[in-house]
C-alpha positions as CSV (number, residue, x, y, z in Angstrom):
1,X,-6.6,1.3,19.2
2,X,-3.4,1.9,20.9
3,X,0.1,0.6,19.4
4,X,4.1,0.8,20.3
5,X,4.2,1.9,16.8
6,X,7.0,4.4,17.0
7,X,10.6,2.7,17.3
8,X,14.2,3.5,16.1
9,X,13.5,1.7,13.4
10,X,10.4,3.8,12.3
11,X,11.3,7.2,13.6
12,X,11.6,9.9,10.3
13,X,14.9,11.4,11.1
14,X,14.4,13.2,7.6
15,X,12.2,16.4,8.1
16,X,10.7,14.6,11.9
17,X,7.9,17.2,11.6
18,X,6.4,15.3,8.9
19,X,6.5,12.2,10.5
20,X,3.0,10.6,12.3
21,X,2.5,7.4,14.3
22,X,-1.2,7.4,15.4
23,X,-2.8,4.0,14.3
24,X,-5.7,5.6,12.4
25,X,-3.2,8.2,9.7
26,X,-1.5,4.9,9.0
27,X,-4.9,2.9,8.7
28,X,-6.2,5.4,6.2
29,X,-3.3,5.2,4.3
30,X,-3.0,1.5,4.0
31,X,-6.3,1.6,3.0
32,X,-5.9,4.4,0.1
33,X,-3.0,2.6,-1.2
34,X,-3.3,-0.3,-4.4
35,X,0.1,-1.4,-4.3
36,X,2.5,-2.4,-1.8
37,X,6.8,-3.2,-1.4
38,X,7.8,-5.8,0.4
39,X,11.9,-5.8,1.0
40,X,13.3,-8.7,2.4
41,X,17.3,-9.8,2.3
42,X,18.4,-13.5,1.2
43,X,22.0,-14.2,1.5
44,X,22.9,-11.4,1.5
45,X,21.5,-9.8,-1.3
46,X,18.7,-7.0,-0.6
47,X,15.3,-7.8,-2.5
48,X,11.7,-5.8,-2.9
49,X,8.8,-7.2,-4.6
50,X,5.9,-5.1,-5.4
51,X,2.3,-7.3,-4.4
52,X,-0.8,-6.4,-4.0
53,X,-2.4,-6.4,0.1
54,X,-4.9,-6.3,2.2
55,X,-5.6,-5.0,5.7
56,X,-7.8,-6.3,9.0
57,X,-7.7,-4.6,11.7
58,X,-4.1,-4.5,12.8
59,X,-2.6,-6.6,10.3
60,X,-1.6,-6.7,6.6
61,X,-2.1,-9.5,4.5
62,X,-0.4,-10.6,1.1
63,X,-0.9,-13.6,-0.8
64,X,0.6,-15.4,-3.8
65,X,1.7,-18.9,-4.9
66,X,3.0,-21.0,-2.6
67,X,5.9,-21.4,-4.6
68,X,6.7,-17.8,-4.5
69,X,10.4,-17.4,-3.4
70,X,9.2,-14.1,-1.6
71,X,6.8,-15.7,0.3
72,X,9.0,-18.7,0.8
73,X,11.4,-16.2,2.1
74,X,9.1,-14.3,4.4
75,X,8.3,-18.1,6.0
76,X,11.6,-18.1,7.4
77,X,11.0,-15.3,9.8
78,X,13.2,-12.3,8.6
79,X,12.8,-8.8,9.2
80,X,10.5,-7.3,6.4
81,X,10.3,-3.9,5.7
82,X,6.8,-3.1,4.1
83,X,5.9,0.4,2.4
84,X,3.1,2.0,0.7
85,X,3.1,5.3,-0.6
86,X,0.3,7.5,-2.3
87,X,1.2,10.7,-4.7
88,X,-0.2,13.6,-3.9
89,X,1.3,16.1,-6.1
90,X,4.4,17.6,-7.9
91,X,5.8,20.5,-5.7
92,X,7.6,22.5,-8.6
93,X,9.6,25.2,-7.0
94,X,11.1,28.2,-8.1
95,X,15.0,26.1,-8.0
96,X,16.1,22.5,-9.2
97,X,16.9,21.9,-6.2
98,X,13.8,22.7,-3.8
99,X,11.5,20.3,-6.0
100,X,9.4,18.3,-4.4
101,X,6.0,15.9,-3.9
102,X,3.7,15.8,-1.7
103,X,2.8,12.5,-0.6
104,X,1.3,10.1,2.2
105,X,3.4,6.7,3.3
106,X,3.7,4.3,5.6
107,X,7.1,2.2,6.3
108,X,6.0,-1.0,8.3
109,X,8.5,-3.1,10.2
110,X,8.0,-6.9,11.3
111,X,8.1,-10.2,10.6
112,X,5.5,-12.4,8.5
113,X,3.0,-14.7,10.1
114,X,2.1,-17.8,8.0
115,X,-2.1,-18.1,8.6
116,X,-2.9,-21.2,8.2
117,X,-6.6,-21.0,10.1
118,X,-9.0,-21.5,7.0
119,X,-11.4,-18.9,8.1
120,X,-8.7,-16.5,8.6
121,X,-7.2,-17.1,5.3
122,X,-11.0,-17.2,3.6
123,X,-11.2,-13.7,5.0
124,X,-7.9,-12.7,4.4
125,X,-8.9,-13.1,0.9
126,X,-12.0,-11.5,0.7
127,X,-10.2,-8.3,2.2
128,X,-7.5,-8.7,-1.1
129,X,-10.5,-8.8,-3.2
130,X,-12.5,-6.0,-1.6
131,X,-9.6,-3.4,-1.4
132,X,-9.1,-3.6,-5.1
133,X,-13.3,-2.9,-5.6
134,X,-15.7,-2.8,-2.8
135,X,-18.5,-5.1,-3.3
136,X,-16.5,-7.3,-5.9
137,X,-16.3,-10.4,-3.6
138,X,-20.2,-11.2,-3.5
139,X,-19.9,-10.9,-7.5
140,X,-17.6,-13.2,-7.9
141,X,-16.5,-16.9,-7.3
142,X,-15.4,-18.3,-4.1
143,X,-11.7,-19.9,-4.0
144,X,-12.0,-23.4,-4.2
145,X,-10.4,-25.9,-2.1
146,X,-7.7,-26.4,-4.8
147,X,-6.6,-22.4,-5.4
148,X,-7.2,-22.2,-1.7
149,X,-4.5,-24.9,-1.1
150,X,-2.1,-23.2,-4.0
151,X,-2.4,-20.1,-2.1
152,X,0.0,-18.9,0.7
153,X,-1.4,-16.2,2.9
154,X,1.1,-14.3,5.1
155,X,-0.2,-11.5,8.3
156,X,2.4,-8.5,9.3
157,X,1.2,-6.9,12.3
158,X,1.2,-3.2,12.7
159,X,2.9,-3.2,15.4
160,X,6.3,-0.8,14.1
161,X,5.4,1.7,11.8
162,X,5.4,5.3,10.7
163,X,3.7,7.7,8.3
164,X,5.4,10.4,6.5
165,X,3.4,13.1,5.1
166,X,4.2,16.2,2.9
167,X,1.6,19.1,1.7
168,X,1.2,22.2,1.1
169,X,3.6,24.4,-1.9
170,X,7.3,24.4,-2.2
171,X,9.7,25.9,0.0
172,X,12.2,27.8,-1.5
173,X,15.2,29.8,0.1
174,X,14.7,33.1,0.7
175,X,16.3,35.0,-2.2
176,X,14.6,32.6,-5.0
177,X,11.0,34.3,-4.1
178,X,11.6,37.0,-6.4
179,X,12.9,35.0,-9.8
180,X,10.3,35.4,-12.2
181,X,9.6,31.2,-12.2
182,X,6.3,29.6,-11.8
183,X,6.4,27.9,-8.8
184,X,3.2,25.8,-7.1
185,X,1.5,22.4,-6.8
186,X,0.3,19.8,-9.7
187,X,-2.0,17.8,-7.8
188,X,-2.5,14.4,-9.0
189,X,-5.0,11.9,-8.3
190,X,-5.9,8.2,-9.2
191,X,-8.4,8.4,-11.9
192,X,-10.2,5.2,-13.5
193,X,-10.3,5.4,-17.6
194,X,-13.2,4.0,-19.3
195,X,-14.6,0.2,-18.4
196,X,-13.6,-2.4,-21.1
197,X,-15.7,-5.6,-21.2
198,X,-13.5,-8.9,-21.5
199,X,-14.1,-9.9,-24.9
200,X,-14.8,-13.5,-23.6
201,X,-17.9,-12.5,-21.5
202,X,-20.3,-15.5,-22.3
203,X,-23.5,-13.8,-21.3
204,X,-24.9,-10.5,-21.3
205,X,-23.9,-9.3,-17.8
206,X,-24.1,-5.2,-16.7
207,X,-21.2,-3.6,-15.7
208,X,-21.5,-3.5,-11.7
209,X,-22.0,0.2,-10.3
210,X,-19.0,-0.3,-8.0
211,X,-17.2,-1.1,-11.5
212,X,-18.5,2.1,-13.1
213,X,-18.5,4.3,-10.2
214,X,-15.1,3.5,-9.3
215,X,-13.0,6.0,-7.4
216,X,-9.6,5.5,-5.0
């Protein structure tokens, strides 16, 4: 799949080296992530929202209430600047100042598309619900035609965007090698904690494999 991702807008002035614009790296990490932020300015005044989102193909989907003074903002057409970034680990060097992280992130740059297509939204939906746990939409309850109707789905294409990626252990200047300091990589991952059953469960139900198996 081939896209005019990299742009002036998306181009990692900061460290360039680190910087990817292939379609699949930013895929992968869209698809890693949990949690999105959406930034958006209204009169004049710079905003970002933290949502959850969803991808298909080559677009992004978030949803919310129609309500929603982000989304109601989005529906005007202004620029959007949409980022996701995943932790890595703590790059603790042998200065303050060389201390770092190693991460993955994407910075996404467009403007929102209102789907109003009830198939399109339907699936646009399932993908929210899938990306939190795979599996978890054929578990659960459709939308009905009310919460479908309460519910305002919005596409970004990924069509400008860039990936930023750090690894590997800290770089410190030259002379700081020989200070007797620590220096390495904490890594850190996404871990789920034990499974705790709503106290309101009505029947006795398992706990779903994809539920206990978990991983990110």
């Amino acid at each position: 799949m081939t896209h005019p991702l990299k742009t002036d807008r998306t181009q990692v002035k900061r460290a360039p080296k680190r910087g990817q614009y292939d379609f699949e790296t930013i895929a992968q990490i869209l698809d890693e992530g949990l949690v999105c932020q959406v930034g958006f300015v209204v009169e004049g005044r710079p905003i970002v929202i933290p949502t959850a989102y969803g991808r298909i193909g080559d677009k992004v989907y978030i949803h919310g209430a129609s309500a929603s003074r982000m989304l109601k903002s989005l529906l005007t057409g202004i620029d959007v600047c949409f980022t996701v970034t995943l932790l890595d680990g703590l790059v603790l060097a042998r200065s303050a100042y060389h201390h770092s992280m190693n991460y993955r992130s994407v910075v996404l740059f467009g403007k929102a598309e209102n789907v109003m297509d009830g198939d399109e939204k339907m699936t646009a939906l399932k993908a929210f619900t899938e990306h939190v746990v795979k599996g978890r939409w054929e578990e659960v309850r459709s939308p009905n035609p009310q919460e479908l109707a309460a519910t305002c789905v919005l596409a970004l294409p990924i069509t400008e965007a860039s990936a930023k990626i750090r690894t590997g252990p800290p770089i410190d200047a030259e002379e700081d090698y020989e200070l007797p300091v620590w220096a390495g990589v904490l890594p850190l991952t996404t871990e789920a904690g034990p499974v705790m059953t709503d106290p309101k469960m009505t029947s006795d139900v398992p706990i779903p494999n994809n539920v206990l198996k978990y991983r990110r």
